[in-house]
C-alpha positions as CSV (number, residue, x, y, z in Angstrom):
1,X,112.9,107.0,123.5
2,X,115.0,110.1,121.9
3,X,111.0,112.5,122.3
4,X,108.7,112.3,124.6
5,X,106.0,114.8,125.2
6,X,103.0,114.7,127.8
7,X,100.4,117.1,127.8
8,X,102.3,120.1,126.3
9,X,100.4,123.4,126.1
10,X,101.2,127.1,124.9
11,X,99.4,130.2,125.4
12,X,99.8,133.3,123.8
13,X,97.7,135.3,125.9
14,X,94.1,133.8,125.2
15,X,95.1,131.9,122.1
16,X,96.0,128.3,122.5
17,X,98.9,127.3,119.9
18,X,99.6,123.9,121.3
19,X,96.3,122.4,123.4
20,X,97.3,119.4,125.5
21,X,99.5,118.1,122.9
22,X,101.5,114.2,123.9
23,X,103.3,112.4,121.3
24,X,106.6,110.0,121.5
25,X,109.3,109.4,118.7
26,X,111.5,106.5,119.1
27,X,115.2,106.2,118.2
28,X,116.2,106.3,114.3
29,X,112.5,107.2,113.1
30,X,112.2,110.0,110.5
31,X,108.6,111.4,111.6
32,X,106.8,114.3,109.8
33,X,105.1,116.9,112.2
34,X,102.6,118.1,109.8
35,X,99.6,120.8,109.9
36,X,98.2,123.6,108.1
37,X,100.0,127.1,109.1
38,X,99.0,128.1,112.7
39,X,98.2,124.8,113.4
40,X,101.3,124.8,116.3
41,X,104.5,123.0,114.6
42,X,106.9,125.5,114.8
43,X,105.7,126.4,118.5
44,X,106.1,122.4,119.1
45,X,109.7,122.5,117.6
46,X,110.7,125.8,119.3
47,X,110.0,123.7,122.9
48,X,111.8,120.6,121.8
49,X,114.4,123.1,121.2
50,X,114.4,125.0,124.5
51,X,114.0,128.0,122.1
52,X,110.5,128.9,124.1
53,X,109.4,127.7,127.0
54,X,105.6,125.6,127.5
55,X,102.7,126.9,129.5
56,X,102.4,123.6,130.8
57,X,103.3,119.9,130.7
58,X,106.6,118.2,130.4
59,X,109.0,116.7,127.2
60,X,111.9,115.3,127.2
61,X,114.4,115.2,124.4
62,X,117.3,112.2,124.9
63,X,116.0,111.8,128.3
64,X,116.7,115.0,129.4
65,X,113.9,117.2,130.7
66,X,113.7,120.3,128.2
67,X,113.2,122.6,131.4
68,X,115.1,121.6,134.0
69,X,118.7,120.1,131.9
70,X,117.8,122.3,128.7
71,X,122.0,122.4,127.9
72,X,122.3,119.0,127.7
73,X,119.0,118.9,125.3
74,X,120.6,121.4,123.0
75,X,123.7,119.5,123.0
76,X,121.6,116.1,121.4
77,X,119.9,118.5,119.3
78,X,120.4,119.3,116.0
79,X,117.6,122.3,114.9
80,X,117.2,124.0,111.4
81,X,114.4,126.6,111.7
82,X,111.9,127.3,109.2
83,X,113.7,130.9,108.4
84,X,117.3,129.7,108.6
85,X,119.1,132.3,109.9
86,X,122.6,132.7,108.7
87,X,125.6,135.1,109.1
88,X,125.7,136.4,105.6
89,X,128.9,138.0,105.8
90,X,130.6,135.2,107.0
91,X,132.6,132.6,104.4
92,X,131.2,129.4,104.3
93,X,133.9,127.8,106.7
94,X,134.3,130.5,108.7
95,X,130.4,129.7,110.1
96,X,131.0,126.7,110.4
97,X,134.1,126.8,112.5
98,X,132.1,129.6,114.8
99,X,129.8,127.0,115.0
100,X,131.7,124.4,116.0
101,X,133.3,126.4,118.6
102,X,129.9,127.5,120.3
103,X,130.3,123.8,121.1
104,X,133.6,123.0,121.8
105,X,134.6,120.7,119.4
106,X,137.9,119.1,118.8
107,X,139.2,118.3,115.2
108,X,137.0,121.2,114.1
109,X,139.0,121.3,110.7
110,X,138.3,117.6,110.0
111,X,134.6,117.8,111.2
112,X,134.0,121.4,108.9
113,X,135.1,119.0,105.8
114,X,133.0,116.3,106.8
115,X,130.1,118.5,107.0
116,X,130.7,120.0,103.5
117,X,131.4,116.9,101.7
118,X,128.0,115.3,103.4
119,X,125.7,118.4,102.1
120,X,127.3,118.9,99.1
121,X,129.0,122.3,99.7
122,X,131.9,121.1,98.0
123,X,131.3,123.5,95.3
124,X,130.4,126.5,96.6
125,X,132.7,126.4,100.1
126,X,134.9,129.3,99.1
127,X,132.1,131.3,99.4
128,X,129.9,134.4,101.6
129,X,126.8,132.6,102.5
130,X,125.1,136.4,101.2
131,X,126.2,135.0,97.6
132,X,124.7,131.2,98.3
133,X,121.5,130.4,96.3
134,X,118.2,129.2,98.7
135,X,119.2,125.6,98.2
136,X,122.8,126.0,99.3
137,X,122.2,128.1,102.2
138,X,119.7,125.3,103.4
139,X,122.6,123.1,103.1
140,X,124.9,125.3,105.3
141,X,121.8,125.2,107.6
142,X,122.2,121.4,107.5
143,X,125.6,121.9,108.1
144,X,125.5,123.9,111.1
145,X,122.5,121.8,112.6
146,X,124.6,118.5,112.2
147,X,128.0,119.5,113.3
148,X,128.2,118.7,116.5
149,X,127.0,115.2,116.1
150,X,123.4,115.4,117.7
151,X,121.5,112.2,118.4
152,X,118.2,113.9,117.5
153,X,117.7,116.0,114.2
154,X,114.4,118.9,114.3
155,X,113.9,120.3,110.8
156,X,111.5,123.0,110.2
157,X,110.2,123.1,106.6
158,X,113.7,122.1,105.7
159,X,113.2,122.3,101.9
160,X,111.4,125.4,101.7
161,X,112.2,126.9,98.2
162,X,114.4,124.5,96.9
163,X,114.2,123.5,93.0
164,X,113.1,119.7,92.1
165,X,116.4,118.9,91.7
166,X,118.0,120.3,95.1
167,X,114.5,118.5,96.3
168,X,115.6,115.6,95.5
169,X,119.2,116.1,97.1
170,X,118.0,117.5,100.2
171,X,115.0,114.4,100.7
172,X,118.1,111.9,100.0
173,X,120.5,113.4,102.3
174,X,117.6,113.4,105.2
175,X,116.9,109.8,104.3
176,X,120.8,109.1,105.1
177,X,120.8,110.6,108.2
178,X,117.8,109.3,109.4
179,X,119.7,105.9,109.3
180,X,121.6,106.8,112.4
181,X,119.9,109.7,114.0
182,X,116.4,110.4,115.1
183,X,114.4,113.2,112.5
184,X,112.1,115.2,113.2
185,X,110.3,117.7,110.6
186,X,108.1,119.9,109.4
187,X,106.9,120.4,105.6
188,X,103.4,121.2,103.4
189,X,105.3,119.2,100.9
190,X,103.3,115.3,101.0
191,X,105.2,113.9,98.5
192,X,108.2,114.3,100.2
193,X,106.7,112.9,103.5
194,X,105.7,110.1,101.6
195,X,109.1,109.7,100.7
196,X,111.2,109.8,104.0
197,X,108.9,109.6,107.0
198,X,108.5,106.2,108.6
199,X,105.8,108.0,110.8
200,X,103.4,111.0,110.6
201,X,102.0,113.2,113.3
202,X,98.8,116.1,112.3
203,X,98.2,118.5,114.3
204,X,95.0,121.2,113.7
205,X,94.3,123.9,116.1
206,X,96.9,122.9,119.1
207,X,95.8,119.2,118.8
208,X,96.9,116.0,117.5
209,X,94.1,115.0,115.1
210,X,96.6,111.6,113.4
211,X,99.4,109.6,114.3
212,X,100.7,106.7,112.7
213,X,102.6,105.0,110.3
214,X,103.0,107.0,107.1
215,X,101.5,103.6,104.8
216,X,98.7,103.3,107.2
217,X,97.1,107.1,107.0
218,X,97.7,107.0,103.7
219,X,95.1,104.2,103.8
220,X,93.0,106.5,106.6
221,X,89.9,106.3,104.4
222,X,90.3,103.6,101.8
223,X,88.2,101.1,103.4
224,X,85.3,103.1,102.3
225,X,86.3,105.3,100.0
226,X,87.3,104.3,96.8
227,X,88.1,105.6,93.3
228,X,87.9,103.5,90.1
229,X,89.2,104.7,87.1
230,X,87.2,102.9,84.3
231,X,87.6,102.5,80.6
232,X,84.4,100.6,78.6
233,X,84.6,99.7,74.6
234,X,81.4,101.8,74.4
235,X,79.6,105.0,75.8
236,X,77.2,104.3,78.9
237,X,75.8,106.9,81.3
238,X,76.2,108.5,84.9
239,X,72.2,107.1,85.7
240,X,73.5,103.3,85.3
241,X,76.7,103.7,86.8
242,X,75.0,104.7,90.1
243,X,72.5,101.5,89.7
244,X,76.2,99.9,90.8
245,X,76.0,99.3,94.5
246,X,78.3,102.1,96.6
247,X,78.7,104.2,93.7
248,X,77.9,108.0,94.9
249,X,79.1,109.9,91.8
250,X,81.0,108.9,88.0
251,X,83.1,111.9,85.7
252,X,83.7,110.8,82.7
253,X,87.3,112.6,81.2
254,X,87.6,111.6,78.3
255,X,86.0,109.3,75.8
256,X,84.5,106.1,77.7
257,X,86.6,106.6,80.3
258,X,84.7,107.0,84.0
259,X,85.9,107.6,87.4
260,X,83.8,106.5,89.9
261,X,83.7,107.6,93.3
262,X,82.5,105.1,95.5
263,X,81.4,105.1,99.7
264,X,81.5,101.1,100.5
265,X,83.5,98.7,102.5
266,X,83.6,96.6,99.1
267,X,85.9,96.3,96.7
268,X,83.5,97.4,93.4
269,X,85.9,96.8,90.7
270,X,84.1,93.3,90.6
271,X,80.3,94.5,90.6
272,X,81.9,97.3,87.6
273,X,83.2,94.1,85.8
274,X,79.7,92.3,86.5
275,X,78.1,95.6,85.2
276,X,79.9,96.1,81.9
277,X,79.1,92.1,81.1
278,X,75.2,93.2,81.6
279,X,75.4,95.8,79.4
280,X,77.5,94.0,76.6
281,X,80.6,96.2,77.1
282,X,84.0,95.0,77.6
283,X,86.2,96.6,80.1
284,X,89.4,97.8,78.6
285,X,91.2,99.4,81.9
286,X,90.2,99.1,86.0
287,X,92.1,101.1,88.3
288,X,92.1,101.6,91.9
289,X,93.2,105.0,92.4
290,X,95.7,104.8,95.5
291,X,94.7,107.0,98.7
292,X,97.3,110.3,98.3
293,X,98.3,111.7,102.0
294,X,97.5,114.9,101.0
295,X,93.6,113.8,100.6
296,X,94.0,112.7,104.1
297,X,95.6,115.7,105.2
298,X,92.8,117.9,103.7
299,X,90.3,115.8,105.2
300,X,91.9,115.7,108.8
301,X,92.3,119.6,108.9
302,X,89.9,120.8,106.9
């Protein structure tokens, strides 16, 4: 178990940012810690961290108790904050060695290069980090947060203002690590949880409110909510489309094509078929709209 967490809470004064909060991530899982702002991430990470300290409860981080053998936590933690904080003045390299020598590395030139060529400073290594663009200086965050070899990588909105294309780069080099290290982060970004996270956790107001497998909360409400996306050879009207059992609402976008929002365990796009044969219409396309994570998000937190 590289996280475990039981019964974490934080006050700030009267205000509860984490509320009794217990969660576990196993070895070599990628899992999103997601949440509208205020909703307590950053607090959470900042614990895991040994950055802040927790009003009460206990979590461990490699098996090591974040408040009574917080050096060796830091030492099989990797942590990117949400504001990366940077020397600016410093060259590329030159962070990077003072980095490595905050933690006593050997072969520090060898392990520098490594770290470039795996974030793709290649490029722009000769370099102030004052003159890096927002998607490189994430990348010397990376850098600094995975030099040292941690077992167990916390990323706080890790790809915060990054173009589609350094997006993409940054998403694929998270996927990579989480092959052989444990990954923990935060994002508003879905699509890119969808993309990389075996796992999800939501937290709202201090709490857990999901946890589970990415593929299975993107399904949280698809049992009985559905949406068909319909296309009929000729015009019919929202009054018999809700004479289809289930069907709560229809739009209709364009021409004789309907989406139709449905509240039923059933699968309609039969009864639709059934429907359109009644009426003497042929169906041209039926579509089950998939469930998006970010529905479920919104629906969770709202």
């Amino acid at each position: 178990m590289s996280i475990k967490v039981n019964n974490i809470t934080k006050l700030y004064g009267e205000q509860r940012a984490l509320d009794d909060v217990s969660f576990e991530v196993n070895s070599g899982e990628i899992v999103g810690f997601l949440g509208p702002n205020g909703a307590g991430k950053s607090t959470m990470m900042k614990i895991l961290t040994c950055f802040i300290p927790q009003s009460s409860g206990t979590a461990s981080v490699c098996g090591y108790d974040i408040s009574e053998q917080s050096l060796e936590v830091r030492k099989n933690v990797g942590y990117l904050p949400e504001h990366n904080p940077l020397y600016t003045e410093m060259y590329i390299k030159e962070y990077l060695e003072f980095i490595a020598g905050l933690h006593h590395l050997k072969n520090v030139k060898q392990r520098i290069a490594e770290m470039i060529e795996m974030t793709g400073l290649q490029v722009e290594q000769k370099k102030k980090i004052g003159a890096l663009s927002k998607g490189y200086r994430q990348r010397v965050g990376l850098a600094q947060a995975l030099i040292h070899d941690p077992k167990v990588l916390i990323l706080d909105e890790p790809t915060t203002g990054l173009d589609p294309n350094q997006l993409t780069e940054i998403r694929h080099l998270i996927k990579e690590i989480g092959k052989q290290k444990t990954v923990m982060l935060s994002t508003h970004i879905m699509q890119e949880v969808e993309a990389i996270c075996d796992r999800v956790i939501i937290v709202n107001n201090g709490k857990i409110v999901a946890n589970d497998i990415t593929s299975v909360l993107q399904n949280y409400q698809s049992q009985n909510k559905q949406v068909i996306t319909v296309e009929f050879d000729k015009q019919t009207y929202l009054a018999d489309l809700k004479t289809i059992t289930g069907v709560v609402d229809a739009k209709n976008s364009k021409g004789n094509v309907w989406h139709i929002e449905a509240n039923t365990d059933k699968d309609i796009r039969t009864d639709i078929f059934q429907f359109a044969v009644k009426k003497g219409m042929a169906v041209l396309t039926l579509n089950k709209e998939e469930q998006k994570l970010e529905d479920v998000f919104k629906e969770l937190t709202k």
